[in-house]
N, C-alpha and C positions, 0 to 999 in steps of 0.2 A: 407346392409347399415351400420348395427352397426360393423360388421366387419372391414368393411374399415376406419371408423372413431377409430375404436378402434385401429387398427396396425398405421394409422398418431399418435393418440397418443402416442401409446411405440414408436417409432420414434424420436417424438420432444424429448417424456425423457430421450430418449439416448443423443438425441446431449446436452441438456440440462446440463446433468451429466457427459459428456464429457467434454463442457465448461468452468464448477464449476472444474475440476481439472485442466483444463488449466491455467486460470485463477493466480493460486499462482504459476504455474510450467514455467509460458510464460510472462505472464505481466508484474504480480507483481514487477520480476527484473527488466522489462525494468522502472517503472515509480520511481523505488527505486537507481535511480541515478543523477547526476546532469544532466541537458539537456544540447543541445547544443548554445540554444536561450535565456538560463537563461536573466534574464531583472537585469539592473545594481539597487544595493542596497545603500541604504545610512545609518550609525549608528549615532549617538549623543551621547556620553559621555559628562560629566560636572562632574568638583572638584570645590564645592562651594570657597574651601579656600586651597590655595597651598602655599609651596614654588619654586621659579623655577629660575631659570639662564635668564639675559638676555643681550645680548652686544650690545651696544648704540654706535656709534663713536667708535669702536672698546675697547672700558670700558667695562669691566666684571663686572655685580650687580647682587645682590639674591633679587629680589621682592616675594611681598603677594598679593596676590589676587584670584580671581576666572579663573579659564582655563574651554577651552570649545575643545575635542576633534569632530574633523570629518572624519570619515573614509567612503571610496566610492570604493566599488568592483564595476567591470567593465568589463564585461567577454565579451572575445577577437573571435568573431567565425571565422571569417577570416582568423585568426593565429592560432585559433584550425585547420581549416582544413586542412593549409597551413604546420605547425613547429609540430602536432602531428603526426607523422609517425613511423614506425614500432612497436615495441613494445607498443608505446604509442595510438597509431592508435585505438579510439574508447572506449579507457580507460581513457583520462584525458583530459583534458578542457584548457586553458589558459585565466590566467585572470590579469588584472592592476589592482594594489591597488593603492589608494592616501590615506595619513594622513596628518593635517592637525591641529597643537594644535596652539590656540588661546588666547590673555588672554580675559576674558569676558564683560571687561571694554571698552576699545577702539579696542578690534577686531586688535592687532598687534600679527603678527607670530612669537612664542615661538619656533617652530620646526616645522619641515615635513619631511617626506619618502616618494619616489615610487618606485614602485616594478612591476616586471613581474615575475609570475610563475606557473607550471603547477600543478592540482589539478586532485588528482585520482578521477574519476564520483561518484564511488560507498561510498570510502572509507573514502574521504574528505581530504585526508592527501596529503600533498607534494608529486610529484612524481618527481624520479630524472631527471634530463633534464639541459644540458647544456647551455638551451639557459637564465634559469632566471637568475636577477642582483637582487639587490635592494643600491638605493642608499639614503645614509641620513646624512651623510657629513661624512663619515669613507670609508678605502680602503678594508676593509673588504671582502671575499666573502660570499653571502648568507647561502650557507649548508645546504639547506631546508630540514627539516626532519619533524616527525609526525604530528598532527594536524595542520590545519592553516585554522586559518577565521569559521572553522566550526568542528563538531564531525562525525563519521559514520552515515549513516542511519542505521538503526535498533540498537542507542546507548544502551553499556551494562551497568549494575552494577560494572563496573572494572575502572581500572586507565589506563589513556592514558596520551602517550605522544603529549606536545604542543610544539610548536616552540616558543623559544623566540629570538626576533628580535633583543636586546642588545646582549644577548649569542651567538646569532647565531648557536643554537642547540637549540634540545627538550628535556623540563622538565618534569617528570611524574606528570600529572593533578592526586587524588586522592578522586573516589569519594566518597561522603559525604553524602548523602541522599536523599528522592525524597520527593520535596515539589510541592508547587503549583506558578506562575508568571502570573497574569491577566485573573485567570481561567485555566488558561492552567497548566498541570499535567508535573512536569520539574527535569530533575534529576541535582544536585548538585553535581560540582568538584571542587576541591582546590587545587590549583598548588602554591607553599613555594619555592621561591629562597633566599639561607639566603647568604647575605655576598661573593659576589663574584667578583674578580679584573675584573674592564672592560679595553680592550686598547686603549688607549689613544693619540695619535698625539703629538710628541715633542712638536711644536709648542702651543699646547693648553692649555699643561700641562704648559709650561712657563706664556702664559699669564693666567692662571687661581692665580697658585702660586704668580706671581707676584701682582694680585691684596688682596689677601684674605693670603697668609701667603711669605710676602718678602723676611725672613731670610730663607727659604726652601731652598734645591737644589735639592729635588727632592720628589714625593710624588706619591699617587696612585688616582685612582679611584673606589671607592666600591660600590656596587649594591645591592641590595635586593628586594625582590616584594613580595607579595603576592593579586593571583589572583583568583576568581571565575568568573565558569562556569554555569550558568542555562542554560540546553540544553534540547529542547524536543525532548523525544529519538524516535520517527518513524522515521522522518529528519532528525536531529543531529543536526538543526540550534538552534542559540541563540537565548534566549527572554532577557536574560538579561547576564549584563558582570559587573564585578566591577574588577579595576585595579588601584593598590595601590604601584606604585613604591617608590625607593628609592635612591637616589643616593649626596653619603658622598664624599667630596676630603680631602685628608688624607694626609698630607706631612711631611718629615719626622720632621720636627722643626715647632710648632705652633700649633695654636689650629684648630679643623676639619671645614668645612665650608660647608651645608648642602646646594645642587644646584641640588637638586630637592625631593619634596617631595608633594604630591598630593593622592589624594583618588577619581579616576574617577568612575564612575556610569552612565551606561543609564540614559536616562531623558524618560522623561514621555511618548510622544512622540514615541521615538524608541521603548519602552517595548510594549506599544500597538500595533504596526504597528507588531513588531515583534512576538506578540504572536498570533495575528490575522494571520499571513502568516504562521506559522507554525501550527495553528492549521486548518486550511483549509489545507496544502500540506498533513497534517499528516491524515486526514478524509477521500480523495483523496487515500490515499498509503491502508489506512485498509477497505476501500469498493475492494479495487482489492485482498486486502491477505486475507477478513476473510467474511466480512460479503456477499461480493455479489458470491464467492464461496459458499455458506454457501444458500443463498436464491437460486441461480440456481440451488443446489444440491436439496434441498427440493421441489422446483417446477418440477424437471425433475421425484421424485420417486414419487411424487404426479400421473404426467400425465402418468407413465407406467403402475402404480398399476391400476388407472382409464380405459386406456387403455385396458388394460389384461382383465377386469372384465368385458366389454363394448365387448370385441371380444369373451370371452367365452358364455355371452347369445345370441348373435347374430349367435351362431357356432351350435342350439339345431337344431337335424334331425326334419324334418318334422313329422315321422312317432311316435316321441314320443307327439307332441302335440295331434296327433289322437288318440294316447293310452289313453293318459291322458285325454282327451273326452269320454271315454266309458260309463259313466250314462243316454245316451241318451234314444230312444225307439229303443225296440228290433224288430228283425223281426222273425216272425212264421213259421216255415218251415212244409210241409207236414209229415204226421206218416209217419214210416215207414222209415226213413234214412234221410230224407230231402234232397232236393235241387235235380239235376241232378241224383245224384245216386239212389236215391229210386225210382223216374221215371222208371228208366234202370232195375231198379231189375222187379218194373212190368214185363214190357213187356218181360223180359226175362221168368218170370213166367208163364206168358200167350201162350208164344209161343211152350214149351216145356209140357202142360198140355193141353191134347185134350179136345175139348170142349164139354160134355155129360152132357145132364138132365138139374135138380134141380140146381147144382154146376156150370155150366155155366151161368144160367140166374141168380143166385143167384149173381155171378161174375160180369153181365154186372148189372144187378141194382148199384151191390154197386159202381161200375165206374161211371154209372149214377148219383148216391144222389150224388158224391163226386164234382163232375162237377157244375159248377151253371147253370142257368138257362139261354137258351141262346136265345129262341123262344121271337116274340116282344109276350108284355102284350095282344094283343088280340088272340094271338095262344094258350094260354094259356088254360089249362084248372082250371076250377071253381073250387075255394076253399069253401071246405063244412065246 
């Protein structure tokens, strides 16, 4: 019985120890990408205090006030399964963005974008695909390129490229450090756009000029930003964003006229939600790569060693437990050789030695005394 219980043992700790390498070599990739069911997310940025462009009755003015951004991913699974094909086929996702900036007063829209575009599962980055646009009142086309909306899972210590959606290219994010966002352990990146021409629409550029520098006949548009990253690197997802645009109209006669300048920040709100979702997805991804390889491993050499030691006492021959019994009582054997053989020597004696005299009845006594006593108690003769 201890045997069979002990080879089920080395058994299970096989599969067990088998499992604990599966584990990081089979799973782990699978749950370290985006899904295809991802659930639509919501952000909240707010700029307590901005400047910002706004046209009223087709009037161009620069107000102050508070802006409230809202951005809503919206992953597309129907169009994943449908518009991801060949190369893309099981590698990238497709998802709607909306934006949506506000001022925080009376809730009047300052601007908005929507976007479709294809998102590598693993990698989080833009994948190239003909079919995304993105529209936000420019003839632009997209040019999706490195990160968007999110970091790699398993983010590194290095600099990555982000997409910027005025450039319409990616700027290397440069990371900065690992601190901490709501508990949650977040590495820090810093992407610096300094001073660069955005383009402009004929038409915009006249009514801009025309209200803010008259004597122009011609002028530019300047940008700059600078933007952090808190990303928690098992996911890649955000806990937190701050986005600090800028944007100068420069013409060539007159003085500059600042038409947009803001310091956006999650709110409270999103940083919680968001650090919460990431640190559950991230707790999820490292019981599949470390800890529960790690515990199946330990439990499987636990139950063979147990095993092994469980079938080797159950494997003892018989014939050594009776060895190992030998301080019992002994048994007596007759002089003379004992057992069967010393019998045989007798009568081998006897038979080969004729029977004369003194020496013959001397012979049958001692056969006699040796013998017990076999006559009942009354045949007996009296003891003197």
């Amino acid at each position: 019985m201890k045997r069979i219980v002990g080879a089920t043992l080395v058994g299970l700790g096989v599969l067990l120890v088998v499992a604990a390498a599966g584990l990081p070599l089979y799973v782990a990739p699978a749950v370290s990408q985006l899904p295809y069911d991802l659930e639509r997310s919501t952000s909240v940025a707010e700029s307590a205090s901005a400047e910002f462009l706004q046209i009223k009755s087709g009037v161009p003015s620069v107000e102050r006030g508070g802006l409230r951004s809202v951005v809503e991913v919206i992953p597309q699974a129907k169009a994943t399964e449908e518009k991801m094909t060949g190369d893309l086929e099981g590698k990238a996702v497709v998802w709607d963005v909306y934006q949506t900036v506000k001022r925080a007063d009376d809730g009047m829209a300052i601007s908005q974008y929507s976007t479709e575009l294809a998102v590598e599962r693993r990698s989080g980055a833009a994948a190239k695909w003909d079919g995304a646009w993105l529209k936000d009142g420019t003839e632009q086309p997209a040019n999706y390129a490195g990160q968007v909306y999110k970091f790699p899972f398993g983010t590194e210590k290095k600099d990555y490229p982000v997409y910027d959606r005025d450039l319409r290219r990616a700027v290397p994010a440069q990371f900065k450090e690992v601190t901490k966002v709501r508990g949650v352990e977040v590495y820090r990146f810093e992407q610096t756009i300094s001073e660069e021409q955005l383009p402009l629409a004929e038409a915009n550029l006249k009514l801009l000029l025309s209200r803010f520098a008259p004597e122009a006949t011609t002028g530019r548009l300047m940008y700059s930003n600078t933007r952090s990253f808190w990303v928690e690197p098992v996911t890649g997802s955000y806990v937190d964003l701050r986005d600090q645009p800028r944007k100068v109209l420069v013409p060539d006669v007159g003085p500059q006229t600042v038409v947009l300048g803001a310091d956006f920040r999650y709110d409270e709100k999103t940083q919680i939600d968001s650090a919460k979702r990431a640190a559950d997805n991230a707790a999820a991804i490292k019981l599949v790569r470390l800890w529960g390889p790690l515990g199946l491993g330990l439990l499987g050499l636990v139950a063979i060693v147990g095993g092994t030691l469980l079938s080797l006492r159950g494997s003892r021959r018989p014939g050594a437990a009776v060895a190992a019994a030998g301080t019992g009582p002994s048994v007596v054997e007759p002089v003379g050789g004992g057992g069967h053989t010393g019998a045989h020597r007798v009568a081998d004696d006897a038979a080969e030695k004729p029977s004369d005299g003194a020496a013959s009845a001397d012979a049958d006594d001692a056969r006699t005394a040796s013998l017990p006593e076999q006559r009942p108690p009354a045949e007996r003769p009296a003891t003197r």
